[in-house]
N, C-alpha and C positions, 0 to 999 in steps of 0.2 A: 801417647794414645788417648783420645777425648771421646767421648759419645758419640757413639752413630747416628744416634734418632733420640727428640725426646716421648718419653713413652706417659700417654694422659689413659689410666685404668678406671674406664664410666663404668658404673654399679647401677646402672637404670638406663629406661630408653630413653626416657625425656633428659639426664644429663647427657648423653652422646647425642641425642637432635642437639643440642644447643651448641653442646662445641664444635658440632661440622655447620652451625650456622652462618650463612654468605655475610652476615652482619657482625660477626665475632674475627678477631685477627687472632692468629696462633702466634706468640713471638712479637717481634719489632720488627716495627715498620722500616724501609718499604717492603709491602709484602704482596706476592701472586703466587696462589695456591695453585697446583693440580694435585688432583686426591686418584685413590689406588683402590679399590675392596679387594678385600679378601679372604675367604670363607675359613682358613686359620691364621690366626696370630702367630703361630711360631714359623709359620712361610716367611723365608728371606726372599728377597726381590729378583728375582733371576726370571728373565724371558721361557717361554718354555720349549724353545729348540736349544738350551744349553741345561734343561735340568737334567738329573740322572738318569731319568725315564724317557730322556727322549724320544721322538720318530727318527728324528734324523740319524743315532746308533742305530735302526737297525739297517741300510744300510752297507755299514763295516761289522756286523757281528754283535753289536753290543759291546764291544769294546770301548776301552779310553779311547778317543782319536786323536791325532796331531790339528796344528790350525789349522792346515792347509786341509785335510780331509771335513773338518767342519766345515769350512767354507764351499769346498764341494759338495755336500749332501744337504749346505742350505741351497745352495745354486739348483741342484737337482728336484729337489722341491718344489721351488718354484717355476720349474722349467714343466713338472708336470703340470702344476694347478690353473699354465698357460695352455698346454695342450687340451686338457677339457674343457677347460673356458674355449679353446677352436672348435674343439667336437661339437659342444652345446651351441655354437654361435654368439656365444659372449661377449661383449667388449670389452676387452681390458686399457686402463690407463694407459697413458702415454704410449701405447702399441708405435713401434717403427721397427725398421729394420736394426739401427742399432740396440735395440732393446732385447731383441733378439739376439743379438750377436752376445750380449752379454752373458746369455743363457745357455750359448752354446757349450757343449763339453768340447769343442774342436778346440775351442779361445781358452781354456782353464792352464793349460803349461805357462802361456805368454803372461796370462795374466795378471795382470798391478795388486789385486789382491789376492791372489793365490800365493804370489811372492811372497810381498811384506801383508801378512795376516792383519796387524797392527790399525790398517787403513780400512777393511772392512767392517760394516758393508757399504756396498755401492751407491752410492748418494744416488745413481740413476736408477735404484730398482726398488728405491724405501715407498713412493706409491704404492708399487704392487705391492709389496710387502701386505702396506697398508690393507688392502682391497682383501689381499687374501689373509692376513689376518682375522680382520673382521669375520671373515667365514669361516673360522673355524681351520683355517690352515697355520703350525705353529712357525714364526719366524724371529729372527732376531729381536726383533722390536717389543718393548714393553707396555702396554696400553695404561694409560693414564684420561683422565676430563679433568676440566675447567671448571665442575660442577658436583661440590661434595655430595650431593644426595643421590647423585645419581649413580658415584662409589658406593656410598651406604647400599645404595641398591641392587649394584653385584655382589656383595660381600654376605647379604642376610640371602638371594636367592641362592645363589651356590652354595651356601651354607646348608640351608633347609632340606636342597636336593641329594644331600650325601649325609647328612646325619642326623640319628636317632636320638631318643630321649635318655640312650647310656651313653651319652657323648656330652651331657652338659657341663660337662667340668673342660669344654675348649672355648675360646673363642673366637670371634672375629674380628678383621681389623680393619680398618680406612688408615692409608696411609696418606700423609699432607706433605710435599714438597716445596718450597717458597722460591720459587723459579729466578726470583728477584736477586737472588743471593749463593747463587752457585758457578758464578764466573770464573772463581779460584780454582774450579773443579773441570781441569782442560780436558779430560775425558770423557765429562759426559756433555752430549746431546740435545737437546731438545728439538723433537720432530713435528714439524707442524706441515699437516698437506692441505688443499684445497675442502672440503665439504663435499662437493660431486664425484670424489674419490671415492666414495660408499656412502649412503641414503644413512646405514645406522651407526657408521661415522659422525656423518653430521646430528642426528637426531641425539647421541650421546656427551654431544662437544667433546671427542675423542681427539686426544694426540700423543704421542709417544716419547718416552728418553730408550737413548743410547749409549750403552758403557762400552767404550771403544777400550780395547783388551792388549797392552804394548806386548806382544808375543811373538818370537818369530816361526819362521816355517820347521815346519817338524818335532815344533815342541806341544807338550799337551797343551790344548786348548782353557785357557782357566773356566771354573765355576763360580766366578766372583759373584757374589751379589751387589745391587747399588749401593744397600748402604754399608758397605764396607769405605766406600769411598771415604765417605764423611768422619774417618775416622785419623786423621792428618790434622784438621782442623778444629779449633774449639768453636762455640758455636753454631752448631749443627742446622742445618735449614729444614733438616727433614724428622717429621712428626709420625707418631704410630699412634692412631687413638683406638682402643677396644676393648669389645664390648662382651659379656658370655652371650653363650651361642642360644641360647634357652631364650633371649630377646628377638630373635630375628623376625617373629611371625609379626611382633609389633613393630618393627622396622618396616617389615613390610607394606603394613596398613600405612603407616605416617608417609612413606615413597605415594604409595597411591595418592593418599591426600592431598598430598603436593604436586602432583600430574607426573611424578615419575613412576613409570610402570614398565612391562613386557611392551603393553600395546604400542608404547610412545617410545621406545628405545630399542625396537628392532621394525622393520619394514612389514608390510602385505600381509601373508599368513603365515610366516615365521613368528611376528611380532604376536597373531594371535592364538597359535599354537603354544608359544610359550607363557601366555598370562595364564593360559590354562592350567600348564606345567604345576607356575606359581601356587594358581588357587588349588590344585592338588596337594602339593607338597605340604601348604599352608596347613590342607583342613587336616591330613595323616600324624601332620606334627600335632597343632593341636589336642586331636584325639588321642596320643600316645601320653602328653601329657596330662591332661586329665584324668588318665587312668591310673598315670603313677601318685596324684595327691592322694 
């Protein structure tokens, strides 16, 4: 059993800017990052249609499900979040008829991954995936960039937005994967779609890993996290750096400074409803601290 991850604990914002700098290499060369935030460090890596809180339980009741029920209530999922993309007139990726037919509940008995669990998901439905991800719809896929600050930059806003000034003793994490170095690891993934998939796709240099789950039909569905993976291997390609949570409002200011922000990482007036968000969260946090020096 070897290390999952190696674990870098910054005690300052300016040491955590530096180690997620695009100019600094984590490990040995050859190396290509995609970085993770996340607004706590003790979050293992798990997509969030398999955490315990799912949408997808409810469903079956909240229950444990088998694989084959997972795979149905992801399918179902997405099978809605196509019909209101019709209501509203939306267009979604790769639309065809068989795209549809994939989504059918008529096709789920015959189908190759409702059998062998092990093979989902469907390499034809990880666009959509994609597209509804990005919005807020949860799906197998685990979002990942190209672009450490702009990790940093999920990890301190979602941070901010859910915790107080009696919460300093957590923190936050940017997680580092060295893409370069994970061939050994035939289970997982790396998902890379087009950029005109989603506008805050591309504006995030989004793209995703997949941990392909060897399970058969009727057995519980695991709750693995990725980096359990890495734990077969000496070596580890995969990096955890963080930071206390008490730094994020300066995370914030330094994302700005560097052009990562709400405005530039989500589209139209989502992007600018949510810089607002930010500079709310920012000045609440702020003010709660100053009161407690």
């Amino acid at each position: 059993m070897f290390n999952k991850f190696n674990l870098i604990e910054a005690n300052t914002v300016d040491e955590f800017w530096d180690i997620l700098s695009p100019q600094k290499t984590l490990g040995d060369k050859p190396s290509q990052f995609i970085y993770r935030g996340q607004r706590d460090a003790s979050w293992h890596l798990i997509p969030s249609i398999l955490r315990k809180n799912s949408p997808s339980k409810i469903i079956f009741g909240q229950r444990e499900m088998t694989a084959d029920e997972q795979i149905f209530s992801e399918r179902a999922i997405l099978e809605q979040f196509v019909k209101q993309c019709d209501l509203l007139g939306l267009k979604i990726v790769n639309d065809s008829a068989e795209l549809r037919g994939n989504l059918d509940p008529r096709t789920y008995p015959t189908d190759k991954y409702y059998i062998n669990p092990s093979e989902w998901p469907n390499e034809e439905l990880i666009e959509l995936m994609a597209l509804a991800q990005h919005h807020g719809v949860p799906t197998h896929l685990l979002d990942w960039s190209k672009r450490s600050y702009v990790a940093a930059y999920f990890a301190a806003s979602t941070a901010l937005a859910k915790h107080d000034i009696e919460e300093n003793n957590t923190k936050i994490a940017v997680w580092a994967l060295n893409v370069e170095k994970i061939r050994s690891y035939k289970n997982i993934n790396i998902i890379k779609v087009p950029g005109s998939t989603s506008s805050n796709l591309a504006a995030q240099s989004g793209l995703f890993t997949v941990l392909k789950q060897p399970i058969g039909r009727g057995q519980p569905f695991p709750q693995k996290p990725l980096e359990d993976e890495f734990a077969s291997f000496p070596n580890t390609p995969l990096w955890k750096i963080t930071l206390p949570v008490k730094y994020t409002a300066k995370v914030l200011d330094l994302c700005e400074l560097y052009g990562v922000s709400a405005s530039t990482l989500f589209s139209g007036f989502d992007g600018a409803a949510k810089a607002v968000k930010d500079w709310i969260n920012k000045c609440r946090y702020l003010n709660l601290h100053q009161k407690s020096e």
